[in-house]
GUDOLO-846475 format. One line per 4 residues: number of its first residue (from 0); for each residue y, x, z of N, C-alpha, C. Coordinates in steps of 0.001 Angstrom, whole numbers, plus 500000, padded with zeros to 6 digits. Last residue first. Example, Ala and Ser with C-alpha at 12.3 -4.5 7.8 and 13.67 -1.06 7.14 Angstrom:
# residues 2
1) 497750,512850,507080,498940,513670,507140,500030,512900,507870 ~ 494310,513190,507800,495500,512300,507800,496700,513200,507800
***
This chain:
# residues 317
316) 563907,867691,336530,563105,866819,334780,562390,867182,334643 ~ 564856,869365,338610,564284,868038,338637,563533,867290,337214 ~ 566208,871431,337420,565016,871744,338147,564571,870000,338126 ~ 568360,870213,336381,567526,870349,335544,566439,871161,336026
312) 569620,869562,338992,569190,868074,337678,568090,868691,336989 ~ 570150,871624,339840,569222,870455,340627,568635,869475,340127 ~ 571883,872942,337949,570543,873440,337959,569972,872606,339321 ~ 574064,870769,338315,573505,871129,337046,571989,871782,337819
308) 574870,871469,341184,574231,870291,340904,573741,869784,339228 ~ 575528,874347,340841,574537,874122,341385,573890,872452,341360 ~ 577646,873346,339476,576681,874036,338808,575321,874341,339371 ~ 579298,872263,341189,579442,871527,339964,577900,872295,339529
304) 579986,874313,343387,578983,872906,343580,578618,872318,342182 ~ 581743,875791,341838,580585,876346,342289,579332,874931,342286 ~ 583572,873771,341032,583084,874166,340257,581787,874969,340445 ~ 584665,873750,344139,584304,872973,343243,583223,873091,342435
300) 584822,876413,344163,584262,875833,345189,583957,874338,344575 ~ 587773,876574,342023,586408,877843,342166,585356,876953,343306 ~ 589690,874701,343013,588770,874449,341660,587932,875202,342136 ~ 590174,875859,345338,589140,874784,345637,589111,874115,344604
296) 591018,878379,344759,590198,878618,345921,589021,876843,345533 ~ 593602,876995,344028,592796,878180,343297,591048,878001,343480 ~ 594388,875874,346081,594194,875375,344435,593082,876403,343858 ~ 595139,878162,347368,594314,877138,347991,594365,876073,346619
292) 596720,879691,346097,595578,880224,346393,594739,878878,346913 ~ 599363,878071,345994,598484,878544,344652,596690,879274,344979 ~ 599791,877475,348463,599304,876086,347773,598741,877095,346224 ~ 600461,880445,349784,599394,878937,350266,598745,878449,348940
288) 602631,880708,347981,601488,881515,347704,600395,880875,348483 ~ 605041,879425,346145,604443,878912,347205,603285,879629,347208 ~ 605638,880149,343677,606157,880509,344553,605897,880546,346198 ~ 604282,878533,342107,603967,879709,342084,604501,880685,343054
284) 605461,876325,341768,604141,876494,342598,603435,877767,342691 ~ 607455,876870,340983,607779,876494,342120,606626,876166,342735 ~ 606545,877552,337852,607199,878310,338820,607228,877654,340892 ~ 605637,874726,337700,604251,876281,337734,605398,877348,338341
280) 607872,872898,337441,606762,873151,338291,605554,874481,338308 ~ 609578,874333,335458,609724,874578,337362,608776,874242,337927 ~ 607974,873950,333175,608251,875569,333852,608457,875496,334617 ~ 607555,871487,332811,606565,872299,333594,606538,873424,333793
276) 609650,869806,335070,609117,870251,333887,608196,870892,333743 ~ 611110,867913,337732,609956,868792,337510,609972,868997,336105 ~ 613307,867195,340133,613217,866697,338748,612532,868050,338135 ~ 614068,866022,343840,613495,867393,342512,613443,866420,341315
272) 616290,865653,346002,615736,864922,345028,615300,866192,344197 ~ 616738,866082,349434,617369,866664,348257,616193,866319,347083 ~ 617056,864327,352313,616276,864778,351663,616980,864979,350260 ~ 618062,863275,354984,618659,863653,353993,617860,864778,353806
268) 616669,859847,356005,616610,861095,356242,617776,861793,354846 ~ 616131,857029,355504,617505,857548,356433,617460,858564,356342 ~ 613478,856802,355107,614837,856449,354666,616060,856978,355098 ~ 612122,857427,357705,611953,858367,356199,613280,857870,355060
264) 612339,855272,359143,613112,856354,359534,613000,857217,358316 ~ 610727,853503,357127,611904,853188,357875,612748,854621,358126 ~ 607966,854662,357373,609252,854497,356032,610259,854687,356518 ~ 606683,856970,359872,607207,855678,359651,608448,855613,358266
260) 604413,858504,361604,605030,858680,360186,605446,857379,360024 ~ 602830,857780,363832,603982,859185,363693,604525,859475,362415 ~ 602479,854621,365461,602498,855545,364055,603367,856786,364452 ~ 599760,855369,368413,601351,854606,367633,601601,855281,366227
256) 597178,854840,369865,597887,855497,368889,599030,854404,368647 ~ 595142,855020,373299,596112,854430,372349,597042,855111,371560 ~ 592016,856645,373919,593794,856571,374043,594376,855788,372581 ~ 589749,856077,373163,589888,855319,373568,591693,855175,374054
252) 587205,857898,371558,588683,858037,372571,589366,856479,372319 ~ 584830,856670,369376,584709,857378,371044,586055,857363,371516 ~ 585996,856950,367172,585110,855702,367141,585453,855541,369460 ~ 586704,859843,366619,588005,858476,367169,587621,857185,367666
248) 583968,860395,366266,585028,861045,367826,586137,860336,367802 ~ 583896,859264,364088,582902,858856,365092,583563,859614,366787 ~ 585316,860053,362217,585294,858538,361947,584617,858874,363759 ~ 584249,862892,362207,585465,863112,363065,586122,861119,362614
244) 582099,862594,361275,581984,862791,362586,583334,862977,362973 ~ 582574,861291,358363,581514,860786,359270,581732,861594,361002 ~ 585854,862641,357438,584488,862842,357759,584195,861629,358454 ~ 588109,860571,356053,588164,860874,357165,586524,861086,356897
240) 591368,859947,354483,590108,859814,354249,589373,861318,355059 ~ 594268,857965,355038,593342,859007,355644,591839,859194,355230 ~ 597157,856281,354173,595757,856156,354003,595081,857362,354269 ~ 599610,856199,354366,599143,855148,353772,597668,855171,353785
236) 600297,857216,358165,600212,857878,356577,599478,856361,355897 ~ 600248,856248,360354,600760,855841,359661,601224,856039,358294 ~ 598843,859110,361453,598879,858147,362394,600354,857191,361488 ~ 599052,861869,361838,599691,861275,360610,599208,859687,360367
232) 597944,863077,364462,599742,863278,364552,599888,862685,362724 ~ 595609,862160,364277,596481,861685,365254,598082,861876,364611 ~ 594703,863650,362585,594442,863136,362370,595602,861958,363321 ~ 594948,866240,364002,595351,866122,362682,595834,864698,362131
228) 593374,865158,366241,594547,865703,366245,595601,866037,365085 ~ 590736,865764,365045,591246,864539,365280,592892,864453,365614 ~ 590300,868437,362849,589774,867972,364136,590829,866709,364140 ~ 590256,869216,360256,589192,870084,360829,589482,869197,362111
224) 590440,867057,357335,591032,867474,358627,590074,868538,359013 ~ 591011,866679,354139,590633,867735,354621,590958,867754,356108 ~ 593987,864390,353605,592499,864552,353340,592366,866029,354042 ~ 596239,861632,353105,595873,862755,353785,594393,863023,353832
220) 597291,859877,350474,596275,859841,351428,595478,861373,351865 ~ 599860,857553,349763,599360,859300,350004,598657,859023,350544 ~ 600878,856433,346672,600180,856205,347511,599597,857655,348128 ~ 603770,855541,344396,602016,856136,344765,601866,856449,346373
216) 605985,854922,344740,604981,853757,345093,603632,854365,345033 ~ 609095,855825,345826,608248,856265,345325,606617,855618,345343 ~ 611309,855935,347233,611119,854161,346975,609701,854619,346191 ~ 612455,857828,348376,612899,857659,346858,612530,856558,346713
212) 611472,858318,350939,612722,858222,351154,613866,857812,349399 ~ 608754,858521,350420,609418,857122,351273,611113,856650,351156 ~ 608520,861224,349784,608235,859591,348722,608990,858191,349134 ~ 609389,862150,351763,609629,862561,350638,609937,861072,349457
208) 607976,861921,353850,609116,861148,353740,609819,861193,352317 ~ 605257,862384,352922,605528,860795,352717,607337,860622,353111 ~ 605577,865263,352620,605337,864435,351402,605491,863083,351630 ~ 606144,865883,355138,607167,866130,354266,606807,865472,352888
204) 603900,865236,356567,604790,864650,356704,606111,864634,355327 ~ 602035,867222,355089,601761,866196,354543,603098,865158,354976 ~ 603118,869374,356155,603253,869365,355089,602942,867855,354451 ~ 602838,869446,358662,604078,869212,358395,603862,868854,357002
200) 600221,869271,358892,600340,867667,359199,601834,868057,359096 ~ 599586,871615,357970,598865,871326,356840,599654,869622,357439 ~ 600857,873227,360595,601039,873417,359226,600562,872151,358213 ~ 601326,871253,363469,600360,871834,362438,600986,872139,361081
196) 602904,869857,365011,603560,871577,364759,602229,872300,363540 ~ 602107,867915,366151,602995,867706,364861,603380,869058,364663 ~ 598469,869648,366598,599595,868404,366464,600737,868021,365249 ~ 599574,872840,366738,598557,871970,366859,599226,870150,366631
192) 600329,875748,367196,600701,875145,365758,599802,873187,365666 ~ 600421,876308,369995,601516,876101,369556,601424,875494,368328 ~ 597367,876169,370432,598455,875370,371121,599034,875003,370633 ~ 597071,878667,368354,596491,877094,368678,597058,876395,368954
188) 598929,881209,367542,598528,880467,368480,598086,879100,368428 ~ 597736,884032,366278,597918,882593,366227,597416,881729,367336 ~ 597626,886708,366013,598884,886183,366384,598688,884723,366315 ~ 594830,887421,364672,595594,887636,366298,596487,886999,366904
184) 596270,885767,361991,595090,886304,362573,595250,886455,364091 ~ 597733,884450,360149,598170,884536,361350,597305,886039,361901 ~ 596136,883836,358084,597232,884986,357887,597728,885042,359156 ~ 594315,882028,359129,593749,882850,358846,595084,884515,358596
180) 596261,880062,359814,595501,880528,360796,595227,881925,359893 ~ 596894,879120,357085,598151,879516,358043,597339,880675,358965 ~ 594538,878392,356022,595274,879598,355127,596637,880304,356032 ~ 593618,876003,357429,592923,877231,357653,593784,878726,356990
176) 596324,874211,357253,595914,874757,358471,594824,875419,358419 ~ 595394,873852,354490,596878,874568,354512,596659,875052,355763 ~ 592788,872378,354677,592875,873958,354066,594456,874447,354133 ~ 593424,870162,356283,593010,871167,356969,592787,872519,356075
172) 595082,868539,354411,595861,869044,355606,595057,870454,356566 ~ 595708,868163,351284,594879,868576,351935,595319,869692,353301 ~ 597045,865052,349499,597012,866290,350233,595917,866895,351375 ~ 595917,863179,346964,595126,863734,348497,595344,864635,348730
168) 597765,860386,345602,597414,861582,346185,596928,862129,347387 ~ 597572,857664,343226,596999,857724,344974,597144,859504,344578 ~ 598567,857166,340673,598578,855635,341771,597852,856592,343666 ~ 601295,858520,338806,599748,858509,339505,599783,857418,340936
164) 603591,859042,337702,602920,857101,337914,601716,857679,338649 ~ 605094,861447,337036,603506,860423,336594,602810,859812,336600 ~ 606251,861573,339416,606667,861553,338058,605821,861034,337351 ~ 604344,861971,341279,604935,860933,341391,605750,860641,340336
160) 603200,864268,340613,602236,863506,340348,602987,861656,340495 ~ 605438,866059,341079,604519,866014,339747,604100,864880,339335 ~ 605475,865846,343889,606327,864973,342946,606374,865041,341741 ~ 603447,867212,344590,603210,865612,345081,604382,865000,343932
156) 603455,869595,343849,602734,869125,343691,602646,868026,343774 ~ 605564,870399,345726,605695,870387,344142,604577,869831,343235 ~ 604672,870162,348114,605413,869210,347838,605670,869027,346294 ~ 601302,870912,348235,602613,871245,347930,603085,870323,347731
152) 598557,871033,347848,598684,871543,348470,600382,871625,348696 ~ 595683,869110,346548,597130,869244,346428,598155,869766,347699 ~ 593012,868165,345601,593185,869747,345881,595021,869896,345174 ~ 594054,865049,343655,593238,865909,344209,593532,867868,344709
148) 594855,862287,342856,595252,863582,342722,594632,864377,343690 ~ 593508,859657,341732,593561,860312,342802,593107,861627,342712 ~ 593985,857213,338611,593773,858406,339240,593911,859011,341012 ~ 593242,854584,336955,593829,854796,337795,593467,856361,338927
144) 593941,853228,333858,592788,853738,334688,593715,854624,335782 ~ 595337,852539,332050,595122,851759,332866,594361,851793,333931 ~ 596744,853990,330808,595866,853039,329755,595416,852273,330616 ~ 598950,854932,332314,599313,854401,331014,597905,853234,330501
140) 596585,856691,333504,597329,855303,334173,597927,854658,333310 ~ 596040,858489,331606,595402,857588,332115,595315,856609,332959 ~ 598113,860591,331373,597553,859413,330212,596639,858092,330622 ~ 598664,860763,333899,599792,860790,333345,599216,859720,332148
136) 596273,862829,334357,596600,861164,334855,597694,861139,334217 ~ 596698,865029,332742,595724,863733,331872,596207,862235,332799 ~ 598792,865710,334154,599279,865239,332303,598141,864380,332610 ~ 597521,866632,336248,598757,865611,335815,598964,864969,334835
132) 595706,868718,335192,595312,867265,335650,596748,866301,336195 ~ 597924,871040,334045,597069,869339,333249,596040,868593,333662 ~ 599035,871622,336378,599607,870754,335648,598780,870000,334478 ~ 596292,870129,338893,597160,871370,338218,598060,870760,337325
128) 594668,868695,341215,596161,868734,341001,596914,870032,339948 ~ 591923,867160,339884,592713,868538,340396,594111,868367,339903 ~ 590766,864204,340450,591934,865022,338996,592044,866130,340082 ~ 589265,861016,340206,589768,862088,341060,590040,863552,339973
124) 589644,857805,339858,589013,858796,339157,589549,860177,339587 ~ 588768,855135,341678,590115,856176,341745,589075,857472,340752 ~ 587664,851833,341059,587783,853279,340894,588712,853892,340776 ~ 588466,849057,340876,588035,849623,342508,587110,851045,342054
120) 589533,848968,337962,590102,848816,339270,589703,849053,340641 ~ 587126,848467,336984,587907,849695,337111,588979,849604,337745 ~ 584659,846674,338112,585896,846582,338011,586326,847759,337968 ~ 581326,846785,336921,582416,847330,337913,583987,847558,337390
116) 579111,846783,335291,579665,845467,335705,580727,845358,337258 ~ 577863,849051,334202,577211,848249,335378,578188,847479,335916 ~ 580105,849143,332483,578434,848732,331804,578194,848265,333085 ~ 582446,850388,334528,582288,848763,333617,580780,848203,332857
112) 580915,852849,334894,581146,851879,335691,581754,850385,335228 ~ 580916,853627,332080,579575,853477,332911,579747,852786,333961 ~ 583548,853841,331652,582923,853133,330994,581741,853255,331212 ~ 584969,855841,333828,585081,854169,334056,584389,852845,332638
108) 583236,857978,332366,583247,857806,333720,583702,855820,333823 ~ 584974,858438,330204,583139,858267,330265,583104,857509,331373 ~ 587362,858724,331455,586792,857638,330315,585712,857106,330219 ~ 587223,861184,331997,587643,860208,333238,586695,858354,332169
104) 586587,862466,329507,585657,862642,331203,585618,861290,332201 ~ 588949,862362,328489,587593,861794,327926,586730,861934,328418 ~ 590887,863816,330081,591061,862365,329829,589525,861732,329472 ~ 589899,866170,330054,589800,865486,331592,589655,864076,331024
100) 590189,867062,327361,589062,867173,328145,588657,865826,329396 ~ 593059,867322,327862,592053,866375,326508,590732,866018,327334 ~ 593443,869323,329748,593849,868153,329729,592855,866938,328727 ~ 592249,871808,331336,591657,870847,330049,591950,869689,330046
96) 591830,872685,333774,592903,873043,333056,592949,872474,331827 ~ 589215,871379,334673,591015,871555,335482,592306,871273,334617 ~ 586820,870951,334074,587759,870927,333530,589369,870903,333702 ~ 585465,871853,335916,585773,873154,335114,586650,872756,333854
92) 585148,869733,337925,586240,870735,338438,586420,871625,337113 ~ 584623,866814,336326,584102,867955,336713,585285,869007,336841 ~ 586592,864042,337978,585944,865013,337416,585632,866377,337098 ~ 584924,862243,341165,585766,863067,340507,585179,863882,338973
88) 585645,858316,342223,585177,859672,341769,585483,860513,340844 ~ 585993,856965,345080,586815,857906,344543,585927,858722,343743 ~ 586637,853302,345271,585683,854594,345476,586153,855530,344596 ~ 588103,850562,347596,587597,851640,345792,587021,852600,346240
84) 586914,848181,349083,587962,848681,348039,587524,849748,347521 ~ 584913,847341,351071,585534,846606,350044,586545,846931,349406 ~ 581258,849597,350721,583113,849113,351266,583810,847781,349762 ~ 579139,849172,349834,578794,848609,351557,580837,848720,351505
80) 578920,849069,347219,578373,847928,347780,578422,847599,349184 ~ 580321,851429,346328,581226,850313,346331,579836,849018,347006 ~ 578223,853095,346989,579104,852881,348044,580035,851293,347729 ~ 576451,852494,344757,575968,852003,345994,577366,852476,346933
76) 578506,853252,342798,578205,851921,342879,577454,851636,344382 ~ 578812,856215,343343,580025,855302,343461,579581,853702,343505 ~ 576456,857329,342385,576712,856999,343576,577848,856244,344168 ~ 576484,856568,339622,575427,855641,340530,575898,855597,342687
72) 578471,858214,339137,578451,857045,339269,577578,856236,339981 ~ 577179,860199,339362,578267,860268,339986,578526,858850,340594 ~ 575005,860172,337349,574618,860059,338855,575382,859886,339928 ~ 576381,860459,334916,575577,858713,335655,575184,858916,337456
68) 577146,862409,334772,578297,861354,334750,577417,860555,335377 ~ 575131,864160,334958,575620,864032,336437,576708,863437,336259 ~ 573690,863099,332413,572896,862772,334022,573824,863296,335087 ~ 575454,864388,331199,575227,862993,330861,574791,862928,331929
64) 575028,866981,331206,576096,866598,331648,576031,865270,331880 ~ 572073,867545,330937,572695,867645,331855,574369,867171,332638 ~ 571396,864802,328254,571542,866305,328578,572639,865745,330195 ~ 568730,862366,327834,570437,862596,328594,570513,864292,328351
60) 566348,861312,327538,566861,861931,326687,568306,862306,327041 ~ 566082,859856,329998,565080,860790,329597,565552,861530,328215 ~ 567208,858199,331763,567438,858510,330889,567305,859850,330546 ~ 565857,856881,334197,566374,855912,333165,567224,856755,331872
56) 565018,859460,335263,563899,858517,334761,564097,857531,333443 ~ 567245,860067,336000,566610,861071,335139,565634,860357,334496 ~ 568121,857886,337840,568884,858806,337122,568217,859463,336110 ~ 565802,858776,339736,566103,857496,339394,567385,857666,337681
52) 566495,860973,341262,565004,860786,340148,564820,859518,339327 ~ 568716,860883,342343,568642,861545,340620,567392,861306,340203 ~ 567819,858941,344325,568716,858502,342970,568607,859424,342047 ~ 565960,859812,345834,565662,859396,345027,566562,858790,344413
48) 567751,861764,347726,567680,862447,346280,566606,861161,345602 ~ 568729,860486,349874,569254,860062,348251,569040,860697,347379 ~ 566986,861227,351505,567625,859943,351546,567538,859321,350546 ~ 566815,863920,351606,565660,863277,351563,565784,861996,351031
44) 569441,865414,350536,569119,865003,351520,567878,863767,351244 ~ 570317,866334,347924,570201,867309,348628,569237,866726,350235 ~ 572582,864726,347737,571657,864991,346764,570163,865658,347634 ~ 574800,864786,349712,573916,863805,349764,572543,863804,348564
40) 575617,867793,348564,574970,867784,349875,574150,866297,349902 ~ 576266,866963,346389,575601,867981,346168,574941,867973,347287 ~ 578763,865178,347081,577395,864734,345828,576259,865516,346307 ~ 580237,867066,347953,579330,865898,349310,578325,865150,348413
36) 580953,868559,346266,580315,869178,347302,580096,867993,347898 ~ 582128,866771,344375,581197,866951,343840,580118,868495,344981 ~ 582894,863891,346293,583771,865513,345429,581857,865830,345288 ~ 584335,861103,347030,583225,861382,346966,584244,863216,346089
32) 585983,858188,349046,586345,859416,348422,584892,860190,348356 ~ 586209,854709,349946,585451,856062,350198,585980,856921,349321 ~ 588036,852411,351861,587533,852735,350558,587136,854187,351058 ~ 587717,851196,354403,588122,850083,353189,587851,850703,351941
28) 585118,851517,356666,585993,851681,356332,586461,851026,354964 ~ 582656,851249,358704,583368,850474,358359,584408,850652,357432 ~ 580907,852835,359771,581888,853205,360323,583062,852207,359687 ~ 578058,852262,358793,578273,852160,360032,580082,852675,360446
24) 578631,852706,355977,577945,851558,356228,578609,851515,358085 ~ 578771,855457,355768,580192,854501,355910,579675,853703,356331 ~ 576377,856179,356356,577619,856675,357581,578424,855640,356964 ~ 574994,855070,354214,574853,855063,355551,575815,855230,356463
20) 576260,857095,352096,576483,855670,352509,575903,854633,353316 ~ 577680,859730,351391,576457,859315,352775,576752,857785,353123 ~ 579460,861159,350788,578100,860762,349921,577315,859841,350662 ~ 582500,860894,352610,581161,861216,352596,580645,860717,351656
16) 585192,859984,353927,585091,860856,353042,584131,862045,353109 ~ 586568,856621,353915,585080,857596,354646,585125,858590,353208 ~ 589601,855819,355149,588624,856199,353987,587566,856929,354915 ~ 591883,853071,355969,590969,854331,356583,589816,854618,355664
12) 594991,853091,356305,594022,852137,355359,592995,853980,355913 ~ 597138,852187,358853,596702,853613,358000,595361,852727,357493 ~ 597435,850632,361342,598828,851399,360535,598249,852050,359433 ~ 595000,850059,362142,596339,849203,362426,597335,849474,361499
8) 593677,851837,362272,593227,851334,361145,594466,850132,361199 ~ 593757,852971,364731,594751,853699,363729,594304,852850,362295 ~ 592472,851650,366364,594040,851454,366696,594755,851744,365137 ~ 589638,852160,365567,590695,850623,365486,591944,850666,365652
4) 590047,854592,366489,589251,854584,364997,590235,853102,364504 ~ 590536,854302,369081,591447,854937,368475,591306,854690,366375 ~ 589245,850878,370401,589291,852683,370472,589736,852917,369076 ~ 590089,848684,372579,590373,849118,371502,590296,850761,371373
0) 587921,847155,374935,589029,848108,374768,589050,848622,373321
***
């Protein structure tokens, strides 16, 4: 019998979105997504902390930043060894707002993965969605390197990034469904917002018809679930990057999926066309008080992890 993990890999390219290359190993999937909180946690774990010692060993004169470009990487290479398409890695969250910056980050980055003899092509170099992690992807698909838009909470956000050739975005479906709940408080009903009535699975709907309905060729890939149902109701999104345990409760049900997001009908829809600058976009994301706090919220959390995996490196030498 076909269980749900297989059904939905029918319609939807399926990401493991873990450090833990073990779990993908066992869950099969076509490409992985890594953030510098599942670095921090697979660091962290008996497993794989002999890679930073490995890491630190082969370069004994590195400063801290240098050892967590290589370690990023290192971990991107042992995943690219158990999946057969790309691996997502990101840069450091504190450069958000640092366009120049980002670009010569992302750079470093796919020129350690070409030394160890890796196609830049099966790297997504991962960007906070602000306006100058746009711009830098913006420069960096031009040269050829290929980005995944990151902590993107808004439609204004998605067609930023579709103005800018960016090749993959990761709306984030379960922090829009924790920021709904949480303002709800008392008043929220489960039931009712669950499924296709979820906040964070309208929002992501509204981004693929969005795209679907312009001929738009980047690529969406729904991210952040809190339960399978999320996960269910975007059931033909281009691509899902999916925990180790919620890969393993679809692994388990056994009800049959159909797509709930289809081009076809996304065509036909009457949808009203945006054209972004960057005063309407920071206005029109500014407007949206969700998607500015939840940006907000997950550079700061980012960047938290970012520093705690600095003082792990340099407790370790």
């Amino acid at each position: 019998m076909t269980n749900q993990l297989e059904s939905l890999a029918k319609f939807t390219t399926i990401v493991a979105d873990t450090g833990d290359f073990e779990a993908i190993r066992q869950h099969q999937p076509t490409d992985a997504t890594t953030n510098p909180s599942l670095i921090l946690k697979a660091t962290q774990d008996a497993r794989y902390r002999p890679l930073l010692d490995e890491v630190i060993k082969d370069h004994p004169d590195a400063d801290t930043e240098d050892i967590l470009d290589h370690l990023l990487v290192l971990f991107g290479r042992k995943i690219l060894e158990v999946v057969p398409g790309r691996v997502s890695t990101e840069v450091d969250a504190r450069l958000s707002f640092d366009t120049e910056a980002t670009v010569a980050r992302a750079r470093r980055l796919i020129q350690l993965y070409e030394a160890a003899g890796i196609d830049k092509q099966r790297v997504l170099i991962k960007i906070a969605s602000t306006w100058e992690g746009i711009e830098a992807a913006k420069q960096l698909e031009q040269e050829g390197i290929h980005c995944n838009l990151t902590l993107l909470f808004s439609l204004v956000q998605a067609v930023a990034c579709a103005q800018a050739g960016v090749k993959l975005i990761s709306p984030f479906v379960g922090r829009i469904y924790d920021w709904y709940k949480k303002q709800a408080g008392a008043n929220w009903d489960e039931a009712a917002q669950a499924g296709l009535n979820d906040p964070g699975v309208k929002s992501v709907t509204n981004i693929f018809n969005y795209y679907k309905k312009f001929g738009i060729q980047t690529e969406i890939m729904g991210a952040s679930f809190r339960n399978i149902g999320q996960i269910q109701a975007l059931t033909g999104c281009d691509l899902l990057t999916i925990s180790p345990d919620l890969l393993q409760l679809l692994s388990d049900n056994n009800t049959p999926l159909e797509p709930a997001l289809e081009a076809d009908k996304a065509q036909a829809m009457e949808i009203t066309e945006l054209q972004l600058n960057e005063a309407s976009f920071r206005f029109l994301l500014n407007e949206d008080a969700m998607a500015t706090e939840k940006l907000a919220e997950g550079i700061r959390n980012f960047v938290s992890d970012a520093i705690k995996l600095d003082q792990l490196i340099e407790s370790a030498r």
